[in-house]
N, C-alpha and C positions, 0 to 999 in steps of 0.2 A: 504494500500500500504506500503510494506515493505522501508526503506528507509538506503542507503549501505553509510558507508565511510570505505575508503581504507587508509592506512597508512606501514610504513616498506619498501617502495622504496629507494632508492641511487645510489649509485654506490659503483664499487667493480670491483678487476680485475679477468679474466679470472681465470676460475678453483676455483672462490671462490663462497660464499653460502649468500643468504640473504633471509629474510623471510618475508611475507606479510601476513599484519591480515587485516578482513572484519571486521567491527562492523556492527551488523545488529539493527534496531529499528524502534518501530512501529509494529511488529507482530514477529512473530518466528521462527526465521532461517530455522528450522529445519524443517516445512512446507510447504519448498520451495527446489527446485534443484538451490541450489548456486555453482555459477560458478567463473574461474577466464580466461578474455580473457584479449588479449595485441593486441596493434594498431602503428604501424607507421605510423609518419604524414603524409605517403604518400601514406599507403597501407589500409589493409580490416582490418577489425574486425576479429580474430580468436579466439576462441574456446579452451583453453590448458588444461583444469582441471573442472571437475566439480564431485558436491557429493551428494547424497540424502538418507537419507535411510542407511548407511552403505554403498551404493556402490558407484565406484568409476571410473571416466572415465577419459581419459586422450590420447590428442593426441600423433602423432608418434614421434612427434617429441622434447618431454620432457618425453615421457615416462622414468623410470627408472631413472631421474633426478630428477624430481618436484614430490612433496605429499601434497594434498590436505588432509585436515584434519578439521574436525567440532569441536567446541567446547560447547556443550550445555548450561551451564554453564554460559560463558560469551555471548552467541546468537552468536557465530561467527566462520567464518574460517578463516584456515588459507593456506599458501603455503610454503613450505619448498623447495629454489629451491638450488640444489648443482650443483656440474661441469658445472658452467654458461659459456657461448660461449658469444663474440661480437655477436651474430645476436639473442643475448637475448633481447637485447636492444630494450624498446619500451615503450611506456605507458601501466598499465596493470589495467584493471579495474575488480571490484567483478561483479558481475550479478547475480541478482535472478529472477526466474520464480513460475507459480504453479502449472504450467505444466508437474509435476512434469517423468509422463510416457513418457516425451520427454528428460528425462533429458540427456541419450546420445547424443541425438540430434542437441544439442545445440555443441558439440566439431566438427569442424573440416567441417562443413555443413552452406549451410547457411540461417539456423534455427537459427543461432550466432543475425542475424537482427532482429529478431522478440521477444529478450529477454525483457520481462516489466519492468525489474528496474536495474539503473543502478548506483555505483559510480561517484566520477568525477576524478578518477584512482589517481594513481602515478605512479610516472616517473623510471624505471629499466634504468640503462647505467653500462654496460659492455668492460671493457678496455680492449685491448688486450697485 
């Protein structure tokens, strides 16, 4: 069982950039479709980002903002988010799966539930 910590949450005001690394350990990243989802404490789990393989999924709604990016090297990914909105704002956790032919699946559906391994996130807040 792969085991994720997440790190690179803060805060930051609108229209600005912060980045988020996964450390993977215990097996290898790269054998897994790692994901990056975000949660309000009041809402669902979603699905933003995810990579396997070279490819590269991402929902509509960070499209063209956020870049998912692997690093083999160090077993980990990361998240490049720029032109960040207030309703960025959220907890945002890594997810891995070995699922890997789901690995779309996992963005924006909720296949998001069924991820096996998870971080214990950090915190995004977004000022307006």
């Amino acid at each position: 069982q792969v085991q994720l910590k997440e790190s690179g949450g803060g805060s930051v005001q609108a229209g600005g950039s912060l980045t988020l690394s996964c450390a993977a350990s215990g097996s290898t990243a790269s054998n897994y479709c790692m994901g990056w989802f975000r949660q309000a404490p009041d809402g669902e789990r979603e699905g933003i980002a995810a990579i396997y393989s070279g490819r590269t999924f991402y929902a509509d709604s960070v499209k063209g903002r956020f870049t998912i990016s692997q690093n083999n090297a160090k077993n980990a990914i990361t998240l490049q988010m720029n032109r960040l909105k207030p309703e960025d704002t959220d907890m945002y956790y890594c997810g891995a799966d070995d699922r890997v032919w789901a690995c779309g699946a996992f963005i924006a559906t909720q296949a998001v539930h069924t991820v096996q391994s998870w971080g214990q996130g950090t915190q995004v807040t977004v000022s307006s």
